[in-house]
C-alpha positions as a Markdown table, in Angstrom:
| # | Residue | x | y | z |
|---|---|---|---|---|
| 1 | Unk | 14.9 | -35.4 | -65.6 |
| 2 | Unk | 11.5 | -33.6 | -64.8 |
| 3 | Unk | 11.1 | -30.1 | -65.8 |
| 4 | Unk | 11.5 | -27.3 | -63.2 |
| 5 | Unk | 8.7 | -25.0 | -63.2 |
| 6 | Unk | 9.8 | -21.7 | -61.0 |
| 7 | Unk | 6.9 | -19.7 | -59.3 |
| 8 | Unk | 8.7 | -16.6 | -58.0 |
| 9 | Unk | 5.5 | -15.5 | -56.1 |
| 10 | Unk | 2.1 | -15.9 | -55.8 |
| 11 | Unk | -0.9 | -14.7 | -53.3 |
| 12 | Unk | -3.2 | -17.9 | -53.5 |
| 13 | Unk | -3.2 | -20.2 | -50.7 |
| 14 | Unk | -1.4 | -23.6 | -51.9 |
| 15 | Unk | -0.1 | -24.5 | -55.4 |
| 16 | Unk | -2.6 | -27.3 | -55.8 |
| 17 | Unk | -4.4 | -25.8 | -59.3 |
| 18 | Unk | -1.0 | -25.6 | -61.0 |
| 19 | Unk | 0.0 | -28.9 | -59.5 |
| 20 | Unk | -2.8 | -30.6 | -61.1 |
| 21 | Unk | -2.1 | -29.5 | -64.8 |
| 22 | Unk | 1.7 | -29.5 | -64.8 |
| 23 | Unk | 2.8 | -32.2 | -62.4 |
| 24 | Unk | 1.3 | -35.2 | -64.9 |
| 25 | Unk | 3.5 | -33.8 | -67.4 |
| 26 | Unk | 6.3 | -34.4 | -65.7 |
| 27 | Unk | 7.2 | -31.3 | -64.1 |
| 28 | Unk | 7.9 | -30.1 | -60.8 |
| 29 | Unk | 6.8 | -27.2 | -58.9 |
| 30 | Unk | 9.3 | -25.2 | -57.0 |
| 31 | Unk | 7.5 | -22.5 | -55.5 |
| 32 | Unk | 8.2 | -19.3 | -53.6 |
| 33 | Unk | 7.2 | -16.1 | -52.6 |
| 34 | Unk | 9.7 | -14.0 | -53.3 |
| 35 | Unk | 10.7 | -10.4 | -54.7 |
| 36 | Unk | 14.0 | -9.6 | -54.3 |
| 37 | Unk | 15.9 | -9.6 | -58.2 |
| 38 | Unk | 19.2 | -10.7 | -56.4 |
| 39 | Unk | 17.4 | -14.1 | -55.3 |
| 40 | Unk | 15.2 | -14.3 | -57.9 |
| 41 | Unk | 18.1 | -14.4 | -60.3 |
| 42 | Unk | 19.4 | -17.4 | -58.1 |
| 43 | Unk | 16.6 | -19.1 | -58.0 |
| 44 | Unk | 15.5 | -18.8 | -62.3 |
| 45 | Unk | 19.2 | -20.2 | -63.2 |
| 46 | Unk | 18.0 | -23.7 | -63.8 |
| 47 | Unk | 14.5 | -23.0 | -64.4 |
| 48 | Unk | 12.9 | -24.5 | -67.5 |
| 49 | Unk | 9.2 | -22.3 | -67.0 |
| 50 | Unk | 9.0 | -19.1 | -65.5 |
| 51 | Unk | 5.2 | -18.4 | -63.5 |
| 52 | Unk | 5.5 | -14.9 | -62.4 |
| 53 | Unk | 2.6 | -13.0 | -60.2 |
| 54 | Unk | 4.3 | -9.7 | -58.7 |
| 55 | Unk | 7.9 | -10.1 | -58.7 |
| 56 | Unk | 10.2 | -8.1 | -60.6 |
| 57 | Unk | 12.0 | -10.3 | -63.2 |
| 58 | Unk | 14.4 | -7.7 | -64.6 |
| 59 | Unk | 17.1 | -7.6 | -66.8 |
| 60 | Unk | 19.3 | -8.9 | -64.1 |
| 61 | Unk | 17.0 | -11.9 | -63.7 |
| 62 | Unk | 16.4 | -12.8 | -67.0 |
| 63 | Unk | 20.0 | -13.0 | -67.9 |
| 64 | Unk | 20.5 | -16.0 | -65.5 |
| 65 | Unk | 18.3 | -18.1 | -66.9 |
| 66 | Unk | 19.8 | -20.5 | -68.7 |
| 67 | Unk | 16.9 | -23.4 | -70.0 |
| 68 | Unk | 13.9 | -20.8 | -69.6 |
| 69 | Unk | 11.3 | -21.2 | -72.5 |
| 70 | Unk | 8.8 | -19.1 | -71.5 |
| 71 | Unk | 7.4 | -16.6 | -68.8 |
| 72 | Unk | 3.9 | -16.5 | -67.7 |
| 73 | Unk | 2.7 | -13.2 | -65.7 |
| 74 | Unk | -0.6 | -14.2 | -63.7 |
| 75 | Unk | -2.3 | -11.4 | -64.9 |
| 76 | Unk | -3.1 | -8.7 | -67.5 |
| 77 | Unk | -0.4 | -6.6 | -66.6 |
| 78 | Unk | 3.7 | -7.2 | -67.5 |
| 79 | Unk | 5.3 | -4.1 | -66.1 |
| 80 | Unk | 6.7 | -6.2 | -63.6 |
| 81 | Unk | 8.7 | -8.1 | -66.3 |
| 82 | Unk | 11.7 | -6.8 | -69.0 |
| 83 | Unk | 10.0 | -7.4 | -72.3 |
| 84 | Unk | 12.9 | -6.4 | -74.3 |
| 85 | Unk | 15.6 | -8.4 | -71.8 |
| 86 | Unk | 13.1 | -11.5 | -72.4 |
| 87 | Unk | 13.1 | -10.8 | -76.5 |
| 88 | Unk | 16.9 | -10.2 | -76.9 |
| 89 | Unk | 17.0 | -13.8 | -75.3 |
| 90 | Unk | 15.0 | -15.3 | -77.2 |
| 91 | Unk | 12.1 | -15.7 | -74.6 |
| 92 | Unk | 8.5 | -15.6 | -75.0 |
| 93 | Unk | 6.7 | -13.5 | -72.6 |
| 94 | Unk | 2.4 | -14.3 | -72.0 |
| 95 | Unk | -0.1 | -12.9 | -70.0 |
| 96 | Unk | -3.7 | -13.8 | -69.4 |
| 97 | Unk | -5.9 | -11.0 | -70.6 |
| 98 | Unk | -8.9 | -11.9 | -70.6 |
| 99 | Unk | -9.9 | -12.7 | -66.7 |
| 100 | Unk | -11.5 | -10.6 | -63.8 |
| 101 | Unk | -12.7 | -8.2 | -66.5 |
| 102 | Unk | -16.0 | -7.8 | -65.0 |
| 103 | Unk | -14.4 | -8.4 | -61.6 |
| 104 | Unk | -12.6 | -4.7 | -61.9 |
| 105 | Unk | -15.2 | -2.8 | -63.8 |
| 106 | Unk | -17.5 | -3.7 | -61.0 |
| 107 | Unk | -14.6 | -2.9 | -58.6 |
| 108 | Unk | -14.2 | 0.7 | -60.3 |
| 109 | Unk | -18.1 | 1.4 | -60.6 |
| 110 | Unk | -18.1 | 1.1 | -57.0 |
| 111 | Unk | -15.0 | 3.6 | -56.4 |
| 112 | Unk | -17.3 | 6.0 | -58.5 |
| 113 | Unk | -20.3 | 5.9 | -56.0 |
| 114 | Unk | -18.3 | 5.0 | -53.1 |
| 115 | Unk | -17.3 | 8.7 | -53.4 |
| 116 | Unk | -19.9 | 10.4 | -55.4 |
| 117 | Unk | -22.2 | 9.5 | -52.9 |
| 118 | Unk | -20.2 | 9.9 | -50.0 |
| 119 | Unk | -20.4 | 6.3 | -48.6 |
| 120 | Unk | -17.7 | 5.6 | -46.3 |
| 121 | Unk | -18.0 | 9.0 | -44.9 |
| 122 | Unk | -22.0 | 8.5 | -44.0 |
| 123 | Unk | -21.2 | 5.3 | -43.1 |
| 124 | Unk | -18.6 | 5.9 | -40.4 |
| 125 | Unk | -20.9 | 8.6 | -39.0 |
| 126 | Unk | -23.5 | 6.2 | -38.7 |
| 127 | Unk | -21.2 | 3.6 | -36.8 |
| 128 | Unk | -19.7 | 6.8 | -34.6 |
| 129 | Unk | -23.3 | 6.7 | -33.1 |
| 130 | Unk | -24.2 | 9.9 | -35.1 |
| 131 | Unk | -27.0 | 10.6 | -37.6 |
| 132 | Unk | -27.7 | 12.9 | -40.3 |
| 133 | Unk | -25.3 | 13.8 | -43.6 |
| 134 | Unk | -21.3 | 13.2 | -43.0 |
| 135 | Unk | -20.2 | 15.6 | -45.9 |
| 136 | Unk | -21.3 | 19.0 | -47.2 |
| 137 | Unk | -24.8 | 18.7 | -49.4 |
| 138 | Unk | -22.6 | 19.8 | -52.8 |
| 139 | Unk | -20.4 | 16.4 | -52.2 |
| 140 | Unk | -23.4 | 14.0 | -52.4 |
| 141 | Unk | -23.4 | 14.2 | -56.5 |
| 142 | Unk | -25.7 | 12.3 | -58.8 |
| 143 | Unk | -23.4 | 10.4 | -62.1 |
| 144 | Unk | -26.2 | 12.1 | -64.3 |
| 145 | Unk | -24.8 | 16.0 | -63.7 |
| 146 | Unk | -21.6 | 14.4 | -64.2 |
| 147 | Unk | -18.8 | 13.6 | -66.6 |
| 148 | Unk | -16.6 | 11.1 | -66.6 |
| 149 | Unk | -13.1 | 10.7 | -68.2 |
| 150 | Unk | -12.5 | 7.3 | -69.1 |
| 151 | Unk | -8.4 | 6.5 | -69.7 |
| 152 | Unk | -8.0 | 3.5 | -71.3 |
| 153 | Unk | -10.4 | 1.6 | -74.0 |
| 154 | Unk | -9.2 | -2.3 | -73.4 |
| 155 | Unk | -11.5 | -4.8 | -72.5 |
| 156 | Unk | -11.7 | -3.3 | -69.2 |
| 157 | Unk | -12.2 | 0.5 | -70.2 |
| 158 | Unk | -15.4 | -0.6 | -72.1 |
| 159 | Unk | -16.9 | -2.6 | -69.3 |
| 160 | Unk | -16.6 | 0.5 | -67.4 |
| 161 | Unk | -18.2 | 3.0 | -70.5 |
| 162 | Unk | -20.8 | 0.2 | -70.6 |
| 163 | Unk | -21.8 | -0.1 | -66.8 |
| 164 | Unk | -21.5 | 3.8 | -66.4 |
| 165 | Unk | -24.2 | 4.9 | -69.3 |
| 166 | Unk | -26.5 | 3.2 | -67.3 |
| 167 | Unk | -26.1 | 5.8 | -65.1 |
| 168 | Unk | -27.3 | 8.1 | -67.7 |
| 169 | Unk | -24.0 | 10.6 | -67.4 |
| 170 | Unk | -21.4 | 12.2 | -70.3 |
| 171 | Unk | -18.7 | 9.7 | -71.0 |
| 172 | Unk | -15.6 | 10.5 | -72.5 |
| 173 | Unk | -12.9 | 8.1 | -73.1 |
| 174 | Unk | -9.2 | 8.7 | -74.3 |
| 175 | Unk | -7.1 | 5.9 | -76.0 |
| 176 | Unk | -4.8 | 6.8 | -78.9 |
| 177 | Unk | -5.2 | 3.4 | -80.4 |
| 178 | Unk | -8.6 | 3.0 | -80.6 |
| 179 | Unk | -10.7 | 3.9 | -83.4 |
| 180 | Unk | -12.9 | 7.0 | -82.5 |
| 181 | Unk | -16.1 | 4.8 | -84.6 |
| 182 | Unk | -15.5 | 1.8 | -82.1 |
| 183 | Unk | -15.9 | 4.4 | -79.3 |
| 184 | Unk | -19.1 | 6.2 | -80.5 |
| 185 | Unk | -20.3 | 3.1 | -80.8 |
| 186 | Unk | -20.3 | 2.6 | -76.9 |
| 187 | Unk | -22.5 | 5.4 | -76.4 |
| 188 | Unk | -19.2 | 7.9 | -75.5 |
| 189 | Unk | -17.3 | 10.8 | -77.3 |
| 190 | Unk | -13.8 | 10.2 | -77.9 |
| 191 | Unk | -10.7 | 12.6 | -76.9 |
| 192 | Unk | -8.3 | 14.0 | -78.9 |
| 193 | Unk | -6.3 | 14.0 | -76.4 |
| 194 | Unk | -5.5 | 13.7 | -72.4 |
| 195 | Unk | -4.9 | 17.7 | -72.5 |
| 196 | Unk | -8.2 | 17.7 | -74.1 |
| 197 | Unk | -10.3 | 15.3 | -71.8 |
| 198 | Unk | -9.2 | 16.4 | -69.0 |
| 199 | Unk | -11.0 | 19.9 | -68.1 |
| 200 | Unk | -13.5 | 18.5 | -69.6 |
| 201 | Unk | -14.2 | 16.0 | -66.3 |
| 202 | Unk | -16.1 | 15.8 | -63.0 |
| 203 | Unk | -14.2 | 12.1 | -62.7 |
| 204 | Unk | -11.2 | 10.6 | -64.4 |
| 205 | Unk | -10.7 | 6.4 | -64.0 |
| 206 | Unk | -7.9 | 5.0 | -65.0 |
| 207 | Unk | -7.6 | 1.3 | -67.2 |
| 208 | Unk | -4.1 | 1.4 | -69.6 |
| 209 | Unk | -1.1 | -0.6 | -68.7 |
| 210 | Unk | 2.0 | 0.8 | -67.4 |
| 211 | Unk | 4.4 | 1.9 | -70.4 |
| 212 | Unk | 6.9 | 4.6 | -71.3 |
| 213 | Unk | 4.2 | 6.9 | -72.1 |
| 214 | Unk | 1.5 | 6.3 | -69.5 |
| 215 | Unk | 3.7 | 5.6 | -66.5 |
| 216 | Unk | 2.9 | 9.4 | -64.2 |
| 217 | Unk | 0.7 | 10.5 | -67.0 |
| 218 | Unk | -1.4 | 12.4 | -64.4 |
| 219 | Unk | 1.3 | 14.7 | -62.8 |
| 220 | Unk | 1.1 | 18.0 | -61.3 |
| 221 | Unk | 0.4 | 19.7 | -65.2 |
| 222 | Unk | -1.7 | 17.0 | -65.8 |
| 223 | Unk | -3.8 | 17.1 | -62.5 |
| 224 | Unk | -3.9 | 21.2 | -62.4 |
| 225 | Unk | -5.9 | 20.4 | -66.0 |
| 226 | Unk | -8.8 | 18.9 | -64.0 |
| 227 | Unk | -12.0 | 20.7 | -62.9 |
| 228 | Unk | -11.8 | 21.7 | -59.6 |
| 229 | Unk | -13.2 | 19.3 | -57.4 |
| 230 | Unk | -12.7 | 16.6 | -59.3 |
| 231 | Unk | -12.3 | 12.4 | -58.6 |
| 232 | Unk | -9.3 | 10.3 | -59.5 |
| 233 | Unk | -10.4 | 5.9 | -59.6 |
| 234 | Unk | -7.3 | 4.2 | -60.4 |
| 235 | Unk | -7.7 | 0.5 | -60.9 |
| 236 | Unk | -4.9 | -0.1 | -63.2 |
| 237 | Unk | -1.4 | 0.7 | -62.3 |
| 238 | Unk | -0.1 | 3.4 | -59.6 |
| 239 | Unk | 3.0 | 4.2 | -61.6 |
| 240 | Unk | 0.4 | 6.1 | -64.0 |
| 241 | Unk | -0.3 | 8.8 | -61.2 |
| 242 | Unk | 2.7 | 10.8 | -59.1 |
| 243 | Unk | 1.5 | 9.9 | -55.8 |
| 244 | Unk | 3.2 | 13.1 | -54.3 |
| 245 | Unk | 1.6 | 15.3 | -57.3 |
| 246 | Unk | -2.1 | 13.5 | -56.1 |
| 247 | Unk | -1.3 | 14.2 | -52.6 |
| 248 | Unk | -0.5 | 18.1 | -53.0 |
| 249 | Unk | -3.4 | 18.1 | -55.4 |
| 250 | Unk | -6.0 | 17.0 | -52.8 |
| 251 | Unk | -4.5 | 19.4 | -50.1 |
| 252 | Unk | -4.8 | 22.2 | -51.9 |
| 253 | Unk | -8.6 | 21.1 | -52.7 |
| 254 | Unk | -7.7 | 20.5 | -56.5 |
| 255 | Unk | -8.7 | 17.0 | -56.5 |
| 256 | Unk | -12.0 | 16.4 | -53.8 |
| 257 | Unk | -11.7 | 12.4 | -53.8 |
| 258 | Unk | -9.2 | 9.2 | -54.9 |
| 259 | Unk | -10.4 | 6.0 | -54.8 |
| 260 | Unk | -7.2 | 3.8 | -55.7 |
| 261 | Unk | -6.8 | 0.2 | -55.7 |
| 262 | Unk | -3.2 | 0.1 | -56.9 |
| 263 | Unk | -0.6 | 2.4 | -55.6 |
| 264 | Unk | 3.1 | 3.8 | -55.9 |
| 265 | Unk | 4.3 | 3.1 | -54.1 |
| 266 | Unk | 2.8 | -0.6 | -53.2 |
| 267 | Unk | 2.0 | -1.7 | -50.8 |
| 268 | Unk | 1.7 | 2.2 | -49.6 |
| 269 | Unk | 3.4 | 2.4 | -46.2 |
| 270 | Unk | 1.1 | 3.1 | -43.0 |
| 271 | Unk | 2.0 | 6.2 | -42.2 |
| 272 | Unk | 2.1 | 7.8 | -46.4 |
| 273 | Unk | 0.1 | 11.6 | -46.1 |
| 274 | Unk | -2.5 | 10.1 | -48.8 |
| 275 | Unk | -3.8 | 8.2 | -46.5 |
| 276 | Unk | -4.7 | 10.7 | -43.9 |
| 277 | Unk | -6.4 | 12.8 | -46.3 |
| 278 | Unk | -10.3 | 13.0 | -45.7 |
| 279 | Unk | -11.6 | 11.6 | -49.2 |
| 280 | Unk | -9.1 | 8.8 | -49.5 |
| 281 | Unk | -10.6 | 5.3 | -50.4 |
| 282 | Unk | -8.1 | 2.7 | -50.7 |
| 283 | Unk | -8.3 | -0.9 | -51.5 |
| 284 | Unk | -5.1 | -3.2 | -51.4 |
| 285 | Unk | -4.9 | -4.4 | -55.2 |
| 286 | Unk | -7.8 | -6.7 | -54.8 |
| 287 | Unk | -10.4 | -5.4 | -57.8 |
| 288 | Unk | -9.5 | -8.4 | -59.5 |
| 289 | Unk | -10.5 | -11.1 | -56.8 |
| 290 | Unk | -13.3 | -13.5 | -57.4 |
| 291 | Unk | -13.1 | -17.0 | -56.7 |
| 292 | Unk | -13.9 | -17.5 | -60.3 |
| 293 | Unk | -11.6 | -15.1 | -61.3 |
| 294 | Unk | -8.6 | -16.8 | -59.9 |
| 295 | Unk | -9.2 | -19.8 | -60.9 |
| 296 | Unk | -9.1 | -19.1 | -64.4 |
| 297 | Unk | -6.1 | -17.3 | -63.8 |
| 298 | Unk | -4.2 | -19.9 | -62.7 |
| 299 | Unk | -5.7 | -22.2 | -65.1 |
| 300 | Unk | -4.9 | -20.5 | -67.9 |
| 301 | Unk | -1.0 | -18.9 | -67.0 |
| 302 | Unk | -0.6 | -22.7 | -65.8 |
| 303 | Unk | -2.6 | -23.6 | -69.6 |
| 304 | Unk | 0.3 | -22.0 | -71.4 |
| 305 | Unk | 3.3 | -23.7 | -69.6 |
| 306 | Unk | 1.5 | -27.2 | -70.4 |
| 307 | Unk | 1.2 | -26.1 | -74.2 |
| 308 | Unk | 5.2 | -25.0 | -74.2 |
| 309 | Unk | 5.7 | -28.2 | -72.8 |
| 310 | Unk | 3.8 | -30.2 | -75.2 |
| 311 | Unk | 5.2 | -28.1 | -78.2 |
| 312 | Unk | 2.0 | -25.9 | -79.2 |
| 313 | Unk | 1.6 | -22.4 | -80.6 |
| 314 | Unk | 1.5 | -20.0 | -77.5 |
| 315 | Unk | -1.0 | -17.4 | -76.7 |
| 316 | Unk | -1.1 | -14.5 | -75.3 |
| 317 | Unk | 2.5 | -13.4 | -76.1 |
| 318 | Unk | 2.8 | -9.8 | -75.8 |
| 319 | Unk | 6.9 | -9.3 | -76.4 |
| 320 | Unk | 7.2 | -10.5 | -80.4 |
| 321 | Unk | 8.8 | -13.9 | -79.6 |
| 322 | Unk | 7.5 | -16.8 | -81.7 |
């Protein structure tokens, strides 16, 4: 009997990469695109491989697996999946860290002067049939008078610190579990902590995973902590901001500008108040898309069934199960 490999949900077009590597190995593909838990668990019961891309596979789902051997996120991210529910069972959760690195830094360098130099604004004031500057002359700002918070020192964080000294401004970056030396060495000053960083910023961007103790780190205390003025870029998770926090915050002029990729909630509906705030630039989760990127995405999270299969040390497991 071939081995059933689920795909709760995915964005690309067809199946056709996974296909190739699995399918010759005697599996077969049932895939889906599907987020509800209550299905989900229906649909996991007999599944020998898990690939998961957005979908939440929660306690509930977990449990109803019966053959499973592993779970594969496509991507860097596993907030969408229940690390512990997948340990007490026995199941080895993997992600692929190591693609579209360069893909979001890029994406998040371009938040930065998206709205430090007022782009979309001038540009729609262009297109309008108008001509001349679309904002006040104190919001076209130069990255060298700036500062600029970095959250977050993975591989991501310091592609960011990396692309922004460049830029010649003050970079500070905050990540308990990094050594302060390996930070200084990027050409930035390390925080003691958020409480710290934070007044100290013209910009904050955001690059650590959802967790217990990031998930609405920047709150209404958090964001009142900010210089006035300031610019939130969040290309990580939108759990780690209180979307109704960011929205009073920009109202009230705390915040000037939020350039956000990922959201919370997500997809954010049409009619949210954040986005009919002047300053707003929103992308729909897309800083990690490349054609390159993708494809070693689904190589790779396809890469690690094919190893379970053939019996081989995985990689990439991030919930402590051998």
């Amino acid at each position: 009997m071939s081995a059933k490999v689920l795909v709760t949900d995915y964005t690309f077009d067809d199946l056709s990469i996974e296909a190739a590597i699995l399918e010759p190995l005697g599996c077969k593909l049932a895939g889906y695109k599907c987020r509800d838990a209550a299905e989900l668990a229906a649909l996991a019961a007999d599944a020998d491989y898990v690939l998961t891309q957005f979908a939440p596979v929660n306690a509930r789902v977990i449990a109803a697996m019966k053959p499973a051997r592993v779970i594969v996120r496509y991507g860097i991210g596993v907030d969408n999946v229940d690390l512990v529910a997948a340990r007490n069972r026995g199941i080895p959760v993997c992600n692929v860290p190591d693609y579209c690195i360069d893909e979001v830094a890029d994406h998040a360098l371009a938040f930065i002067l998206g709205t430090t130099r007022q782009i979309v604004a001038n540009s729609s004031l262009v297109q309008s049939g108008k001509w001349g500057l679309a904002s006040p002359l104190a919001g076209m700002r130069a990255l060298r008078d700036m500062c600029v918070g970095v959250i977050g020192f993975g591989r991501i964080g310091r592609e960011v610190v990396r692309r922004l000294t460049a830029f010649k401004c003050t970079v500070r970056v905050f990540d308990p579990v990094v050594p302060v030396v390996d930070i200084e060495k990027a050409g930035a000053t390390a925080g003691k902590s958020l409480e710290e960083l934070l007044p100290a910023c013209d910009i904050v961007t955001l690059h650590c995973p959802s967790s217990a103790s990031t998930r609405r780190m920047l709150n209404r205390e958090s964001l009142a902590k900010l210089r006035s003025g300031a610019i939130l870029v969040n290309v990580a998770r939108g759990d780690l901001v209180d979307t109704a926090a960011l929205v009073e915050a920009m109202q009230s002029g705390k915040i000037a500008a939020a350039a956000l990729d990922v959201c919370d909630p997500e997809p954010i509906p049409a009619d949210h108040p954040l986005l009919k705030l002047p300053g707003v630039i929103v992308s729909a989760h897309v800083a990690s898309a490349s054609v390159p990127a993708v494809r070693k995405l689904r190589e790779t999270a396809a890469g690690i069934i094919a190893r379970a299969i053939r019996g081989e040390p995985l990689p990439n497991v991030v919930n402590g199960v051998n």
